[in-house]
SEMI-610999 format. One line per 3 residues: number of its first residue (from 1); their letters; for each residue x, y, z of C-alpha. Coordinates in steps of 0.1 Angstrom, whole numbers, plus 5000, padded with zeros to 4 digits. Example, Ala and Ser with C-alpha at 12.3 -4.5 7.8 and 13.67 -1.06 7.14 Angstrom:
BEGIN
1	AS	5123 4955 5078  5137 4989 5071
This chain:
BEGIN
1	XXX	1429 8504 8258  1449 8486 8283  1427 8458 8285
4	XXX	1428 8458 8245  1466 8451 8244  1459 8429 8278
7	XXX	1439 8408 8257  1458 8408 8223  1488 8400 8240
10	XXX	1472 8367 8256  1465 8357 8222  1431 8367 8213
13	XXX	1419 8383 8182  1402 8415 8185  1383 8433 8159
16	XXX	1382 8467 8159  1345 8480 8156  1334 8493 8125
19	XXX	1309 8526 8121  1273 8515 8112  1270 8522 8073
22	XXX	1244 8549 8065  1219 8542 8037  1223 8552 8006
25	XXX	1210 8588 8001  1174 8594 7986  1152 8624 7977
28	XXX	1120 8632 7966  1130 8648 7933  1157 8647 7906
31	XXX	1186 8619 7902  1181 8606 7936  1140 8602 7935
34	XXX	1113 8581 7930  1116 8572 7897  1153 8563 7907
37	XXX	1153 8545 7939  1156 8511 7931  1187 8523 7911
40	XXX	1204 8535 7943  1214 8508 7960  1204 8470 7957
43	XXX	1187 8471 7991  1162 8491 7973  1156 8469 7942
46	XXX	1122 8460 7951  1110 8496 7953  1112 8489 7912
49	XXX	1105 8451 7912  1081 8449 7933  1043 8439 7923
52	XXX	1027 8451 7957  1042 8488 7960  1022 8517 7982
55	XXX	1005 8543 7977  0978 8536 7956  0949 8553 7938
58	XXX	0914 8540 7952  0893 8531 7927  0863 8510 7923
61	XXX	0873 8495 7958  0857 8458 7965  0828 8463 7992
64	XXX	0833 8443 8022  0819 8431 8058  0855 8434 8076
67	XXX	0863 8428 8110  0863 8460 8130  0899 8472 8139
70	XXX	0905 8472 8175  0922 8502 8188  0943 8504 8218
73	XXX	0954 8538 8220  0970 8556 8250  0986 8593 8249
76	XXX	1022 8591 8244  1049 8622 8249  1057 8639 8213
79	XXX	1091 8621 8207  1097 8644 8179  1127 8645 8156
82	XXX	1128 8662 8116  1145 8626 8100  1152 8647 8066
85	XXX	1123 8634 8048  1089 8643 8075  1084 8646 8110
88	XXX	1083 8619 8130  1073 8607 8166  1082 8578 8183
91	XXX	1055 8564 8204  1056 8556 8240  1050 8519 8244
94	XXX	1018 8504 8257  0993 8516 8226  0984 8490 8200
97	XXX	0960 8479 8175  0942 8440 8170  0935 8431 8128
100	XXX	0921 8398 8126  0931 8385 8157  0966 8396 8162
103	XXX	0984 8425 8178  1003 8454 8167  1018 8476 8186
106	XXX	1023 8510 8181  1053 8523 8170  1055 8558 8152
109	XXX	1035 8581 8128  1045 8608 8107  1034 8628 8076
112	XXX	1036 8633 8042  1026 8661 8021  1001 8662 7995
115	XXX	0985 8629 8004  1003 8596 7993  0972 8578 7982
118	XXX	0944 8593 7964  0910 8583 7961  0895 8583 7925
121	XXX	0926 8602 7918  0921 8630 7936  0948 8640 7964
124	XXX	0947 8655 7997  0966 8678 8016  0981 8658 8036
127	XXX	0984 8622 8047  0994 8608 8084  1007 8573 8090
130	XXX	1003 8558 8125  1029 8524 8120  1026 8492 8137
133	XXX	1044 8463 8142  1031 8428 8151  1055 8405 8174
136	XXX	1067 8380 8146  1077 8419 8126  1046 8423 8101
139	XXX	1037 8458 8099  1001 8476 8096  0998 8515 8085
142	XXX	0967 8533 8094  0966 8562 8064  0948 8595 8076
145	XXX	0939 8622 8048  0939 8656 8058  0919 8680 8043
148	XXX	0914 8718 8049  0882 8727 8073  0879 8734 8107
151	XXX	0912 8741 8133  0916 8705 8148  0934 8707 8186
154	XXX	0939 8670 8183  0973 8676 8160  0981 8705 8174
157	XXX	1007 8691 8203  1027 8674 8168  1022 8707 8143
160	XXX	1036 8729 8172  1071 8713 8180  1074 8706 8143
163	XXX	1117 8707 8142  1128 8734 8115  1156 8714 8107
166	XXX	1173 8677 8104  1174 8669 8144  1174 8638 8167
169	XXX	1149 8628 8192  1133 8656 8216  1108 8651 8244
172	XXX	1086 8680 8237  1071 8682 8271  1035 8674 8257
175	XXX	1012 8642 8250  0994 8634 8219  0963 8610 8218
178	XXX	0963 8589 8187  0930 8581 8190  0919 8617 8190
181	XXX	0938 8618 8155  0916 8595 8141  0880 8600 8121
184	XXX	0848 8598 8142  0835 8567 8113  0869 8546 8114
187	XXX	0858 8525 8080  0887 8516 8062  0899 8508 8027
190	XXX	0923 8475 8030  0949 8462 8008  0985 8445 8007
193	XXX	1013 8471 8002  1049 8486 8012  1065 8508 8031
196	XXX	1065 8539 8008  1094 8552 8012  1132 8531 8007
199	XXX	1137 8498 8007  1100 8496 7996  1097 8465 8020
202	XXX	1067 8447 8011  1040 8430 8031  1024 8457 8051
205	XXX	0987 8457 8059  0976 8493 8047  0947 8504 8066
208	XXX	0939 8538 8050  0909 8557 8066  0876 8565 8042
211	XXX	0867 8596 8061  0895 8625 8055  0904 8642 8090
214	XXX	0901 8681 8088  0925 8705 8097  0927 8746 8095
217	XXX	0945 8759 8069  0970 8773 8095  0979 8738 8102
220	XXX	0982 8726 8069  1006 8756 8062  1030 8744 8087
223	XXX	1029 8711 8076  1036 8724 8038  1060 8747 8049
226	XXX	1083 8722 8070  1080 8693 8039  1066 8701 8007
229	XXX	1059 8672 7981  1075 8646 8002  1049 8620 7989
232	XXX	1056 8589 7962  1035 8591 7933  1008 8563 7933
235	XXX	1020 8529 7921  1004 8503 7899  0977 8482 7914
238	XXX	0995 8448 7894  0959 8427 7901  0951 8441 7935
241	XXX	0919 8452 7945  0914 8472 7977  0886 8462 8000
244	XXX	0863 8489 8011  0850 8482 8050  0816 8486 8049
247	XX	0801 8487 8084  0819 8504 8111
C-alpha cells in the first residue's frame, strides 16, 4: 500500500486490478442447456452457428489408409478436481501424441456420461476424452467409449479419487497410464469438430477410437452416479464425412 500512494503521488497512474470474470453459467438441462448455449453469452455464439460442431453420429464412415497415431504416453499423478460439469485430470507434462507429422502434447482427459458420440446411433455408457494441444494451440481429442464387461484396473486410479463435489485440484497420491486406457486395436474414426462443451471452439482434430474400452459395471456406476447425462446430443454432420482408419 505504501508503495501504491509512493507511486501515485510521483505522478503515475495506477489501476487497480480487476477480478477475472467467470463464464457465463451453463448446464446440461433446462434454460441454461444445450439447446440454449449459444443464447448465453456471445462467446458462445458458435456452439449454434457453427457448421463443424462435436459429437457426432458415425455413420457410413469413409474407409481410409491413415497414418498411424504416434503415442507418447508416460504415467502422470491423478491431478483430479470435480469442475461442475465431469471429472477432470490434469496431466503431468512430458506425454504427447504425433498426427500427421506434428506434435501434441498431452494435456487433460475427463468423461462424459452416456457417450457423446454414437456409432450408427447407438450410445455408450460412457465416453473419455484424452485433450491435446499442438504448440501453434490446435487441439486433437482421442474419444474412448466405455462399455459394460470386464473390471478394467487401468481406470481404476481415476474412478477411485472421483471428488463428490465441485473441488479444485488434488494430487491423489497415485499415477495413471494413458496408454493403458486405450483399446488394444487403436483404429480410429477421424473428422473435423469442436470442443463439445462451451464456447463450442471449432477446429479440433477428433480422433474417436473404433474399438469401445470395457469397464465393470461397478465402474460404470460410479461414473453415472458422480455425472449423469452430462453429454451434448449429437450435432449435424453439415457435409462432413468421418474417415474410418483402416489398418492399425
Amino acid at each position: 500500500m505504501i508503495a501504491f500512494l509512493l507511486l501515485a503521488a510521483c505522478g503515475y497512474r495506477i489501476e487497480e486490478p480487476h477480478p477475472v470474470a467467470e463464464p457465463p453459467h451453463w448446464t446440461y438441462e433446462g434454460e441454461e442447456g444445450p439447446e440454449h448455449w449459444d443464447e448465453l453469452d456471445e462467446t458462445y455464439a458458435v456452439c449454434g452457428t457453427g457448421q463443424n460442431q462435436s459429437p457426432i453420429d458415425i455413420e457410413s464412415p469413409t474407409a481410409g489408409d491413415l497414418a498411424n497415431i504416434s503415442f507418447h504416453y508416460q504415467p502422470s499423478a491423478v491431478n483430479i478436481f470435480n469442475n461442475g460439469h465431469t471429472v477432470q485430470v490434469n496431466h503431468d507434462a512430458g506425454s504427447s501424441i504425433e498426427l500427421d507429422g506434428v506434435r501434441y502434447e498431452t494435456v487433460q482427459f475427463h468423461y462424459h456420461t452416456p457417450s457423446e458420440h454414437t456409432l450408427d446411433g447407438k450410445a455408450f455408457a460412457a465416453e473419455f476424452h484424452i485433450v491435446h494441444k499442438s504448440a501453434d494451440g490446435n487441439l486433437a481429442v482421442v474419444g474412448i467409449l466405455l462399455k459394460e464387461g470386464a473390471e478394467n484396473s487401468a481406470y481404476q486410479p481415476f474412478i477411485s479419487n472421483l471428488p463428490a463435489e465441485k473441488s479444485d485440484v488434488t494430487d491423489a497420491g497415485v499415477k495413471i497410464n494413458a496408454a493403458e486406457l486405450l483399446p488394444a486395436v487403436q483404429t480410429t474414426y477421424r473428422y473435423n469438430g469442436s470442443l463439445t462443451t462451451p464456447p463450442c471452439t471449432e477446429g479440433v482434430s477428433w480422433l474417436l477410437m473404433t474399438n469401445p474400452v470395457e469397464l465393470s459395471a461397478a465402474q460404470l456406476d460410479a461414473l453415472e452416479n458422480l455425472f449423469e447425462d452430462n453429454n451434448r446430443p449429437v450435432q449435424p454432420l453439415d457435409g462432413r464425412t468421418p474417415i474410418e482408419d483402416t489398418t492399425p
